[in-house]
PQR file of N, CA, C, O and H, with PARSE charges and radii, in Angstrom:
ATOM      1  N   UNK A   1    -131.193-147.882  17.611 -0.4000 1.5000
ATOM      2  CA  UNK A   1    -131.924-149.106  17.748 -0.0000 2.0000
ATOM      3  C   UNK A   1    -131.015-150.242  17.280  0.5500 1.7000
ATOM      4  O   UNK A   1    -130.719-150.359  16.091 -0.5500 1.4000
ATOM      5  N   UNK A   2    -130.506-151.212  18.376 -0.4000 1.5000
ATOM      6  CA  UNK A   2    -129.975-152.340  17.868 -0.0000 2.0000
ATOM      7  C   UNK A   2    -130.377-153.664  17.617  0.5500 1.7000
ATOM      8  O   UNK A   2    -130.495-154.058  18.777 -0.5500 1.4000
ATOM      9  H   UNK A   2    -130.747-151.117  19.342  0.4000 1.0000
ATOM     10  N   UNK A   3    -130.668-154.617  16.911 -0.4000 1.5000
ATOM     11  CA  UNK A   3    -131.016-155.650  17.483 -0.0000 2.0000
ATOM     12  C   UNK A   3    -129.663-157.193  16.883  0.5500 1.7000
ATOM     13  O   UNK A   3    -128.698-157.019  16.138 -0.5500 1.4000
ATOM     14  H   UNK A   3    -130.572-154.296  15.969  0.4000 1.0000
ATOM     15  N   UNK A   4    -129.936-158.045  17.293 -0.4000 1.5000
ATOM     16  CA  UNK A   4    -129.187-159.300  17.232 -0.0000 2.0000
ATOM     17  C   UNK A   4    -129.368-159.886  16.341  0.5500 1.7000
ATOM     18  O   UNK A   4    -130.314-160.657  16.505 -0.5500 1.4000
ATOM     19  H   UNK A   4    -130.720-158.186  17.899  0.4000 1.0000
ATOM     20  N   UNK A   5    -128.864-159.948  15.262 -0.4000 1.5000
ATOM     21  CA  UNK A   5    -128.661-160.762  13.944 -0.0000 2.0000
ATOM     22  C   UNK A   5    -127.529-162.120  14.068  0.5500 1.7000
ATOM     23  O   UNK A   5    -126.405-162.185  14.565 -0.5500 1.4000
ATOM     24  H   UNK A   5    -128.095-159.322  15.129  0.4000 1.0000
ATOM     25  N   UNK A   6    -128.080-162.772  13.626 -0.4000 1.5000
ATOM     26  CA  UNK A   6    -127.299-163.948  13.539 -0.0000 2.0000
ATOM     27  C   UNK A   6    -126.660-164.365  11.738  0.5500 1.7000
ATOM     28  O   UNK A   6    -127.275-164.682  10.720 -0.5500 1.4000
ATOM     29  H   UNK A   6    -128.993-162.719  13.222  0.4000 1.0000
ATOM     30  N   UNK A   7    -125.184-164.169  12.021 -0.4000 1.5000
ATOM     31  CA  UNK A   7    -124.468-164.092  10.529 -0.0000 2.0000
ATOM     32  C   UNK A   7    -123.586-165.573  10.629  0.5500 1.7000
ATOM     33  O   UNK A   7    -122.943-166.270  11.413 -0.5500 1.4000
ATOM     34  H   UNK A   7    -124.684-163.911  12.847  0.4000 1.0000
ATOM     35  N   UNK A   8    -124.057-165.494   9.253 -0.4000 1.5000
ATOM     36  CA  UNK A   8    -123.583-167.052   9.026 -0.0000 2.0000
ATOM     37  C   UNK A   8    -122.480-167.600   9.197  0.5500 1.7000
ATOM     38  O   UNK A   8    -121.518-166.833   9.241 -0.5500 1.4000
ATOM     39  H   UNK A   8    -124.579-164.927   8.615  0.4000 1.0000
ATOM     40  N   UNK A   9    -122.266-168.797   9.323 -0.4000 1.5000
ATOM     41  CA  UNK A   9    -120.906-169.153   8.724 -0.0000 2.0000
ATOM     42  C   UNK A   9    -120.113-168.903   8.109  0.5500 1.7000
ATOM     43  O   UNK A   9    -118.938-168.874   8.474 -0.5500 1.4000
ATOM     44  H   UNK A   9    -123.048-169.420   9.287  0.4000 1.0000
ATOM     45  N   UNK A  10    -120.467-168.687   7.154 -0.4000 1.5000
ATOM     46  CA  UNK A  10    -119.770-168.314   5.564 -0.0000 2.0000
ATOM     47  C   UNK A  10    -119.147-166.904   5.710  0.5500 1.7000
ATOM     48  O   UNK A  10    -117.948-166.635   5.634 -0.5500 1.4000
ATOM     49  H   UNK A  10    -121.422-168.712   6.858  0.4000 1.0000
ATOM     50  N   UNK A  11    -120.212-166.022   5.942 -0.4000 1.5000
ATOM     51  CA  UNK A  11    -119.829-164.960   6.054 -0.0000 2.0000
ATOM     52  C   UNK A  11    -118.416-164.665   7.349  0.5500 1.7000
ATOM     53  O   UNK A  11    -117.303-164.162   7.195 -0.5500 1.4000
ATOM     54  H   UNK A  11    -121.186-166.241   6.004  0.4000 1.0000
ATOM     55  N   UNK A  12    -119.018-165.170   8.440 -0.4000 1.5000
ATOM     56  CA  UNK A  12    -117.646-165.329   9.318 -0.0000 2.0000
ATOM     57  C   UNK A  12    -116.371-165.760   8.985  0.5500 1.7000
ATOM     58  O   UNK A  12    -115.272-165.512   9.480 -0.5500 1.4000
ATOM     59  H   UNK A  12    -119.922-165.579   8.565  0.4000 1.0000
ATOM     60  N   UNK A  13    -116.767-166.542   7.933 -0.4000 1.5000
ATOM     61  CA  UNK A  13    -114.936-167.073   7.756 -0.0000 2.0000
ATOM     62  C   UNK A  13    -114.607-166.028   6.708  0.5500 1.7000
ATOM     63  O   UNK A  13    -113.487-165.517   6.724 -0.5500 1.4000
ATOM     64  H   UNK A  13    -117.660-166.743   7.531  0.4000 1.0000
ATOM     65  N   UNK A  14    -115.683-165.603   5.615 -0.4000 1.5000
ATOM     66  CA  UNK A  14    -114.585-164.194   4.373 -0.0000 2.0000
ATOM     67  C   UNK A  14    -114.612-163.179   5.954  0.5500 1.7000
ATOM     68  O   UNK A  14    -114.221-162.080   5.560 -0.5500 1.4000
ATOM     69  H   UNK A  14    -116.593-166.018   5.602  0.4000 1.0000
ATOM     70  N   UNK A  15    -114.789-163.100   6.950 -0.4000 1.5000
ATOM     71  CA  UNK A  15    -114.335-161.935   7.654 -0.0000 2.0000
ATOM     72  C   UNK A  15    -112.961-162.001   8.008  0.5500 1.7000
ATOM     73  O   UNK A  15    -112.034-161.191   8.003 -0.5500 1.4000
ATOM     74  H   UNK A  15    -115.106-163.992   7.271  0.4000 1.0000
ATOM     75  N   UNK A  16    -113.148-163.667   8.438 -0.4000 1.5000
ATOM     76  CA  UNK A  16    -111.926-163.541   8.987 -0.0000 2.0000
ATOM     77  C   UNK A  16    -111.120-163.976   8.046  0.5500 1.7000
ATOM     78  O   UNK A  16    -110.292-164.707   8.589 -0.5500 1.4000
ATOM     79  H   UNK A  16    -113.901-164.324   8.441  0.4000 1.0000
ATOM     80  N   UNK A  17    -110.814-163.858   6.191 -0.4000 1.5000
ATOM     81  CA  UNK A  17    -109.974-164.191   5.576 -0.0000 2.0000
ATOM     82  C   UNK A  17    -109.471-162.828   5.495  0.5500 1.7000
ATOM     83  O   UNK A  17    -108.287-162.616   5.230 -0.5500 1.4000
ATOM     84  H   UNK A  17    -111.487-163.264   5.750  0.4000 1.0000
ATOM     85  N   UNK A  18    -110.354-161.838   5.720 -0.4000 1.5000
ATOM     86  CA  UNK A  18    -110.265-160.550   5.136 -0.0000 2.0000
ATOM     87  C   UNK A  18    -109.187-159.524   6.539  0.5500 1.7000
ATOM     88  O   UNK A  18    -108.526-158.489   6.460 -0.5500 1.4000
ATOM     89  H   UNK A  18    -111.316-162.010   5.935  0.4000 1.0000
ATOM     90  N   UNK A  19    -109.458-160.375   7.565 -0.4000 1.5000
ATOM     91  CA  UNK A  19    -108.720-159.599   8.764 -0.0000 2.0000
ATOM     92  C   UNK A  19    -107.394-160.409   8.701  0.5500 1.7000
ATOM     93  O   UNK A  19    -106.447-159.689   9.019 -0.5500 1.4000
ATOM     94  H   UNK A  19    -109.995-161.216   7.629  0.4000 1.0000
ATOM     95  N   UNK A  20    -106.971-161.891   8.340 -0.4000 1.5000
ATOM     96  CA  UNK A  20    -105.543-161.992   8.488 -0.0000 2.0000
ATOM     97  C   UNK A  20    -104.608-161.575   7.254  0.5500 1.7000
ATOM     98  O   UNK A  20    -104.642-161.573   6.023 -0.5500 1.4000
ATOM     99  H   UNK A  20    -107.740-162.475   8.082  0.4000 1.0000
ATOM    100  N   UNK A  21    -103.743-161.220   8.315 -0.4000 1.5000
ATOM    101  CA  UNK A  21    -102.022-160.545   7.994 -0.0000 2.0000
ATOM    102  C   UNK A  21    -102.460-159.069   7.744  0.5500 1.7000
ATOM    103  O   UNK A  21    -101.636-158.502   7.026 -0.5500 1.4000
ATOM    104  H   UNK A  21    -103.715-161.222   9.315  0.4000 1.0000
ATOM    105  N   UNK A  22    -103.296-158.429   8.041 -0.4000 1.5000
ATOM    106  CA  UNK A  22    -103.708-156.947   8.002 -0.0000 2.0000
ATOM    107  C   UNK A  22    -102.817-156.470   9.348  0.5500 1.7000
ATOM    108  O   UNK A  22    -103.005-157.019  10.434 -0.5500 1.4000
ATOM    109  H   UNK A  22    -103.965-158.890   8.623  0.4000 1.0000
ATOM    110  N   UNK A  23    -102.048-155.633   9.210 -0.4000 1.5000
ATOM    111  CA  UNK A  23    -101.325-155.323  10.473 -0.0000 2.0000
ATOM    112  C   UNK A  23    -102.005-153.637  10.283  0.5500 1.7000
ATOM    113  O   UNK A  23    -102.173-153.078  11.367 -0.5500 1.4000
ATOM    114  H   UNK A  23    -101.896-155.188   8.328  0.4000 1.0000
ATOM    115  N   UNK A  24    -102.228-153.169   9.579 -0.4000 1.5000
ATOM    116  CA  UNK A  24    -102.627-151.711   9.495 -0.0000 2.0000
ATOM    117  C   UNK A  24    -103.306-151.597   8.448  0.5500 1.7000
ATOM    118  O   UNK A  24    -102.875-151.651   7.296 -0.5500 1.4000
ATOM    119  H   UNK A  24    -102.092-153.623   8.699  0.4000 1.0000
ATOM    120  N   UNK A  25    -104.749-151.383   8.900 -0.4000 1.5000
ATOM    121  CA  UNK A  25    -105.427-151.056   7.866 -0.0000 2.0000
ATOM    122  C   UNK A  25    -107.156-150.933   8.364  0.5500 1.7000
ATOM    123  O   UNK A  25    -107.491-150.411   9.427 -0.5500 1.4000
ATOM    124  H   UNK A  25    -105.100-151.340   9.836  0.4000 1.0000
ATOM    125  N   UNK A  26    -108.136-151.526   7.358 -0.4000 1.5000
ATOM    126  CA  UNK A  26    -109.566-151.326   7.548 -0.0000 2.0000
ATOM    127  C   UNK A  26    -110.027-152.053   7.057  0.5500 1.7000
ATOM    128  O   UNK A  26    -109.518-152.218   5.948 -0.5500 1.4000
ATOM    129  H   UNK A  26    -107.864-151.949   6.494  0.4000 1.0000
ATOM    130  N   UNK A  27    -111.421-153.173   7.413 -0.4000 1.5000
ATOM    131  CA  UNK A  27    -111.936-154.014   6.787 -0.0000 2.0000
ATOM    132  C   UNK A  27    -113.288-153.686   7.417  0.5500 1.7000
ATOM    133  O   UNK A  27    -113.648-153.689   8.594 -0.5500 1.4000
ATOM    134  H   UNK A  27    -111.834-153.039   8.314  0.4000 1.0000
ATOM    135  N   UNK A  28    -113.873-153.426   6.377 -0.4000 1.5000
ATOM    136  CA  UNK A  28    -115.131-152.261   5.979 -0.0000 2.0000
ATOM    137  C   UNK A  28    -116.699-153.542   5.590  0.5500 1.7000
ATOM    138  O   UNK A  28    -116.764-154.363   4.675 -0.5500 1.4000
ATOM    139  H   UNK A  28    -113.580-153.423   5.421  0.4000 1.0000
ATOM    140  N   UNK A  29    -117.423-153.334   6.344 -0.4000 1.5000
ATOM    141  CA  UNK A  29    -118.807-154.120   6.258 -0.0000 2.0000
ATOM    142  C   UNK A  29    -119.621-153.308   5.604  0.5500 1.7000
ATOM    143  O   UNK A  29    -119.535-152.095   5.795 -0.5500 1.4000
ATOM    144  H   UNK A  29    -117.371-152.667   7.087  0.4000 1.0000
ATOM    145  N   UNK A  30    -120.665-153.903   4.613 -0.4000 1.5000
ATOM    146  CA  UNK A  30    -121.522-152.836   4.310 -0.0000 2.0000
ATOM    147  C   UNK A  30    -122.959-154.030   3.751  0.5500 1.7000
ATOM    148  O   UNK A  30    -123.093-154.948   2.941 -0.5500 1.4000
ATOM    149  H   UNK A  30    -120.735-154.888   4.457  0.4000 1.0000
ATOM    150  N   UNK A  31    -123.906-153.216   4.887 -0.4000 1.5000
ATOM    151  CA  UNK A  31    -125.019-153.808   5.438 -0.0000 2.0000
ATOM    152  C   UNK A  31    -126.275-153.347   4.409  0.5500 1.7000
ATOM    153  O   UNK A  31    -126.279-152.197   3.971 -0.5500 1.4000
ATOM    154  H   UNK A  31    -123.797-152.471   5.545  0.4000 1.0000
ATOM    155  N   UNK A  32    -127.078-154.067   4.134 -0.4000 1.5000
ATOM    156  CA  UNK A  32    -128.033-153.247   3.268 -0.0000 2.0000
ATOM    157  C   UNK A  32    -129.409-154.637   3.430  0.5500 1.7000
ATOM    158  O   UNK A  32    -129.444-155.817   3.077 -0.5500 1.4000
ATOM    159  H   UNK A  32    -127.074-155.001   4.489  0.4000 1.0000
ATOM    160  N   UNK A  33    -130.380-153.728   4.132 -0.4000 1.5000
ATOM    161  CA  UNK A  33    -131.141-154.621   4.426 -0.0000 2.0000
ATOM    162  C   UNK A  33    -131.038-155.937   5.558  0.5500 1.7000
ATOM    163  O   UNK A  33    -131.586-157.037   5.622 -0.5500 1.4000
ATOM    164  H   UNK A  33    -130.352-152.771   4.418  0.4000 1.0000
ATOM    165  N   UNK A  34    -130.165-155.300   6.295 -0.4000 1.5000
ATOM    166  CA  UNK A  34    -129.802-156.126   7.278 -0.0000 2.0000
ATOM    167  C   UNK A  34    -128.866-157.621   7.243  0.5500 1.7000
ATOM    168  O   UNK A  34    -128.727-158.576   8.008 -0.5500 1.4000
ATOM    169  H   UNK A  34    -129.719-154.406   6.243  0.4000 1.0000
ATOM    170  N   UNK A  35    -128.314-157.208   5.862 -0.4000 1.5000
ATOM    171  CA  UNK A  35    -127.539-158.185   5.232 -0.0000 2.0000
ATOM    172  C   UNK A  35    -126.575-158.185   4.909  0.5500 1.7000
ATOM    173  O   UNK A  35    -126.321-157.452   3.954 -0.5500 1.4000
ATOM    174  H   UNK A  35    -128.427-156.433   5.241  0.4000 1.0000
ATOM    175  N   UNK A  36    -125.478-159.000   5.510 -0.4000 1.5000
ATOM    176  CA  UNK A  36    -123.939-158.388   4.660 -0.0000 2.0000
ATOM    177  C   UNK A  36    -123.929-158.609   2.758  0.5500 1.7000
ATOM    178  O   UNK A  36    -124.207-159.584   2.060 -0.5500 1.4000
ATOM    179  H   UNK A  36    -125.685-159.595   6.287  0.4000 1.0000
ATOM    180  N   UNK A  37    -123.491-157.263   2.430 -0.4000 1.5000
ATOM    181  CA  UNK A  37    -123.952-157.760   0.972 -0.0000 2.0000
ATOM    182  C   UNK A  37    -122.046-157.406   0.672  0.5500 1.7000
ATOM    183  O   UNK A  37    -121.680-158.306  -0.084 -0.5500 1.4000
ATOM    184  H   UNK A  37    -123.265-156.470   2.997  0.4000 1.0000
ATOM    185  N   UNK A  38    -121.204-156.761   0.893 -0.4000 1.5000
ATOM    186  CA  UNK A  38    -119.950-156.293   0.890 -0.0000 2.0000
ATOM    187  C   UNK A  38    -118.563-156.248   1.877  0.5500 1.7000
ATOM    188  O   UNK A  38    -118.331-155.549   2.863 -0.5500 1.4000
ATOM    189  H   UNK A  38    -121.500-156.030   1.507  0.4000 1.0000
ATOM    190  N   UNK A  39    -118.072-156.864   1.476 -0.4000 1.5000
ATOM    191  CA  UNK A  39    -116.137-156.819   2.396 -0.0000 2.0000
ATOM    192  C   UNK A  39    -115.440-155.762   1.661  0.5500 1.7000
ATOM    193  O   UNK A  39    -115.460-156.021   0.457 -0.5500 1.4000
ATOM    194  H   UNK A  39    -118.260-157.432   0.675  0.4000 1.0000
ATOM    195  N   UNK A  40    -114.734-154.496   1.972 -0.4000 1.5000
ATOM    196  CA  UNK A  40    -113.985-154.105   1.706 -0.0000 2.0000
ATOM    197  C   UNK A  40    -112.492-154.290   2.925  0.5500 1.7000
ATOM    198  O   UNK A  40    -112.431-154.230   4.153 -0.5500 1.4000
ATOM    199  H   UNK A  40    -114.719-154.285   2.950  0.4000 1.0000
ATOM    200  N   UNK A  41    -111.597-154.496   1.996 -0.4000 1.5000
ATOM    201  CA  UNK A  41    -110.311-154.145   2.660 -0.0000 2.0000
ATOM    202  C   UNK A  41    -109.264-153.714   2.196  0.5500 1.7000
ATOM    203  O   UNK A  41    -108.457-154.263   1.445 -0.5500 1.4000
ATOM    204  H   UNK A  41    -111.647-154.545   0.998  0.4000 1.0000
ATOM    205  N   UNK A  42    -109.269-152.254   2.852 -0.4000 1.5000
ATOM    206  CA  UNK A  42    -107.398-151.351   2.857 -0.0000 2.0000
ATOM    207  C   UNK A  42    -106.337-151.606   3.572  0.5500 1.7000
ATOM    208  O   UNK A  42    -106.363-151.481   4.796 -0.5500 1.4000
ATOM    209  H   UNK A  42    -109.925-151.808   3.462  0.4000 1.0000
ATOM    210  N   UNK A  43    -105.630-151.862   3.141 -0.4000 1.5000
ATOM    211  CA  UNK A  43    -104.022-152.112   3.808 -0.0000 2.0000
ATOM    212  C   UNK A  43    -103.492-151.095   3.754  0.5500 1.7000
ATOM    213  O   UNK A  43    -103.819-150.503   2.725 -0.5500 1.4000
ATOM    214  H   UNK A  43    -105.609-151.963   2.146  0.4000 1.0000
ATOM    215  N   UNK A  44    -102.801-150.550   4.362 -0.4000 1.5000
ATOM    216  CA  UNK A  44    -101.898-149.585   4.638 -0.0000 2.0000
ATOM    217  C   UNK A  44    -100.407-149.862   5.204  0.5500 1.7000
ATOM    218  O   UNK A  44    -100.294-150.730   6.070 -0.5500 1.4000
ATOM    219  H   UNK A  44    -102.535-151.031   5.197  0.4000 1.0000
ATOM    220  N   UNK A  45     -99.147-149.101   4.713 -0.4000 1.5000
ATOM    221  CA  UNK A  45     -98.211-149.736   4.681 -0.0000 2.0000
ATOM    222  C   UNK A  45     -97.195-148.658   5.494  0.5500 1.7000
ATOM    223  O   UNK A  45     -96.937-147.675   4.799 -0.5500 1.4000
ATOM    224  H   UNK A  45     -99.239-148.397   4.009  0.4000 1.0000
ATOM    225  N   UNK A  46     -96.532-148.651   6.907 -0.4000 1.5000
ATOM    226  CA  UNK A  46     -96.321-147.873   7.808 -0.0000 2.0000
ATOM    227  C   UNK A  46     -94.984-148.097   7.914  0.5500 1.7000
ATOM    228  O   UNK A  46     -94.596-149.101   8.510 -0.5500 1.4000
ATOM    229  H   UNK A  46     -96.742-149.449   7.472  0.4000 1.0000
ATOM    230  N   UNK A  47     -93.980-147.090   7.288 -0.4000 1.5000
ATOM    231  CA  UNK A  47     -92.165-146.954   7.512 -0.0000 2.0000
ATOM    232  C   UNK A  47     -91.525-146.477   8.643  0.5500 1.7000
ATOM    233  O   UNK A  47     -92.333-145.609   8.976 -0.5500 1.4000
ATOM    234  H   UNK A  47     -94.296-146.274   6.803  0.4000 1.0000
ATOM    235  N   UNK A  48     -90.703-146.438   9.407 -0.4000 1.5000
ATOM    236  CA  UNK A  48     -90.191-146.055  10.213 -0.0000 2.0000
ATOM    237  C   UNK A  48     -89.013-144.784   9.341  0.5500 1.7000
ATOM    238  O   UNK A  48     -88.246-144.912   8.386 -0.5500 1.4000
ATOM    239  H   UNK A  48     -90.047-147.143   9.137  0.4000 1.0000
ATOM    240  N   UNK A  49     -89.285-143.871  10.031 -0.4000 1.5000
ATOM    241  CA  UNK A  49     -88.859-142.569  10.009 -0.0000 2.0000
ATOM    242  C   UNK A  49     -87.604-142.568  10.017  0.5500 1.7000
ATOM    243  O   UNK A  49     -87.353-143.039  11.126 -0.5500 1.4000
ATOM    244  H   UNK A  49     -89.908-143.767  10.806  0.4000 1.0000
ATOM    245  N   UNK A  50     -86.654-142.357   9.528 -0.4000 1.5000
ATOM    246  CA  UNK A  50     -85.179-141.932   9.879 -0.0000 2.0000
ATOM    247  C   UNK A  50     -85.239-140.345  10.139  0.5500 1.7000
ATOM    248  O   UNK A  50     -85.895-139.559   9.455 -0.5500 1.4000
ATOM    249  H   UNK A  50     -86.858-141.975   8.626  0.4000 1.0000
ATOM    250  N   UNK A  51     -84.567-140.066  11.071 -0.4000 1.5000
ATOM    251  CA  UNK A  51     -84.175-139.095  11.482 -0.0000 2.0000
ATOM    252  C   UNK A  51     -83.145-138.490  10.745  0.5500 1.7000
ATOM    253  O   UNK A  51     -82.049-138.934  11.085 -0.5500 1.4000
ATOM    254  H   UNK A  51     -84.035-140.704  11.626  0.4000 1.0000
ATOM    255  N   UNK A  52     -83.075-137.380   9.589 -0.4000 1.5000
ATOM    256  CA  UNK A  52     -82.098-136.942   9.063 -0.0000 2.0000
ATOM    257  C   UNK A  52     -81.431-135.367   9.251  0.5500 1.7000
ATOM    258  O   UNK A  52     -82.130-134.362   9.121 -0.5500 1.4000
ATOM    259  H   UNK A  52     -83.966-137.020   9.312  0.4000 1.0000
ATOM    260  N   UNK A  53     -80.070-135.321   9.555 -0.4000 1.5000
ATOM    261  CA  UNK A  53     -79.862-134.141  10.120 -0.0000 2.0000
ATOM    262  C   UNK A  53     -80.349-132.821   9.450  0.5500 1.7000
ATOM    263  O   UNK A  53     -80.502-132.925   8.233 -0.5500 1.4000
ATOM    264  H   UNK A  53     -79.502-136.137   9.660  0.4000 1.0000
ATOM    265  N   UNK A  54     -80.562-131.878   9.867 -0.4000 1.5000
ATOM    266  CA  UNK A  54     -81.322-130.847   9.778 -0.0000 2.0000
ATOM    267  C   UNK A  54     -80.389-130.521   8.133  0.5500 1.7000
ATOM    268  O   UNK A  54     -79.183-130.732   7.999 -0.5500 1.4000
ATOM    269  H   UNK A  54     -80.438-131.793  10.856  0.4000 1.0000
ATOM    270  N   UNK A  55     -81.489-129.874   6.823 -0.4000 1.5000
ATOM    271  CA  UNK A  55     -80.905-129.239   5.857 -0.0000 2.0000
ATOM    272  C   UNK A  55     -79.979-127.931   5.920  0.5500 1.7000
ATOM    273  O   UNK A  55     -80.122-126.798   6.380 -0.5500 1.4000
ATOM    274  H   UNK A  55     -82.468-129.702   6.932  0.4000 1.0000
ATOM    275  N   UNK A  56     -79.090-128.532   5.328 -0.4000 1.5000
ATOM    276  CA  UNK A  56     -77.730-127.324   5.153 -0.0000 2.0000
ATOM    277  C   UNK A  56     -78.731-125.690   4.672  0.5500 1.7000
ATOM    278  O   UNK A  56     -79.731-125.781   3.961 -0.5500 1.4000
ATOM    279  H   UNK A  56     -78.974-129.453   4.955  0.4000 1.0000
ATOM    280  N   UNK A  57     -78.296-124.507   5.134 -0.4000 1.5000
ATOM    281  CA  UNK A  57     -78.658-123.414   4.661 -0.0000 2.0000
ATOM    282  C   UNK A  57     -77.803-123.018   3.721  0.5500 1.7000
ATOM    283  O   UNK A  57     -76.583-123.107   3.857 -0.5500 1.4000
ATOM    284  H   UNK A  57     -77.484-124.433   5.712  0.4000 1.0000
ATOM    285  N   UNK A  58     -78.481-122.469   2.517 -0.4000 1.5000
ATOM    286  CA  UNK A  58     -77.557-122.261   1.634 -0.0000 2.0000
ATOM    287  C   UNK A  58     -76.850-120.548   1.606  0.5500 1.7000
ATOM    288  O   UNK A  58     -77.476-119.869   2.420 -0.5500 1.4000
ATOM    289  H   UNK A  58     -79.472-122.397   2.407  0.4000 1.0000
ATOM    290  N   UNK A  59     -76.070-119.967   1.106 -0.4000 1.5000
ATOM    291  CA  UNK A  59     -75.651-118.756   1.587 -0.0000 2.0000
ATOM    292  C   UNK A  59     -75.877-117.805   0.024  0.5500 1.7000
ATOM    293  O   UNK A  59     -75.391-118.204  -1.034 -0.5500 1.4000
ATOM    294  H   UNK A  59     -75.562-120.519   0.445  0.4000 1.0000
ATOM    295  N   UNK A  60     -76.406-116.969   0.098 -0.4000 1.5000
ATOM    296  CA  UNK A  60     -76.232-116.155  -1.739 -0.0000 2.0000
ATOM    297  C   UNK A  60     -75.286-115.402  -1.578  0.5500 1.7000
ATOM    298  O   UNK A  60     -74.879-114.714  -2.514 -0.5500 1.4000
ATOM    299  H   UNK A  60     -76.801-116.645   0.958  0.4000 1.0000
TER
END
């Protein structure tokens, strides 16, 4: 069951303080009573891999 809520101003702009420069991550709503009562946001921080040649075997 969905219906159309109308969210404020206010609340629209901490959304969108909460979505810029997030390049990877989650920004988490949490509704209670049909009300935004919570912003969470995780960042996550993503390295590029080097490729390193395969480990030497050692010999006993």
């Amino acid at each position: 069951m969905s219906q159309t809520v109308e969210v404020a101003d206010e609340w629209l702009k901490r959304i969108k303080e909460q979505l810029a420069g997030v390049q990877y991550g989650i920004v988490q709503i949490t509704v209670h009573n049909s009300q935004i009562v919570q912003i969470d946001r995780t960042e996550r921080s993503r390295f590029d891999t080097v490729k390193s040649p395969s480990p030497v075997k050692r010999q006993r």
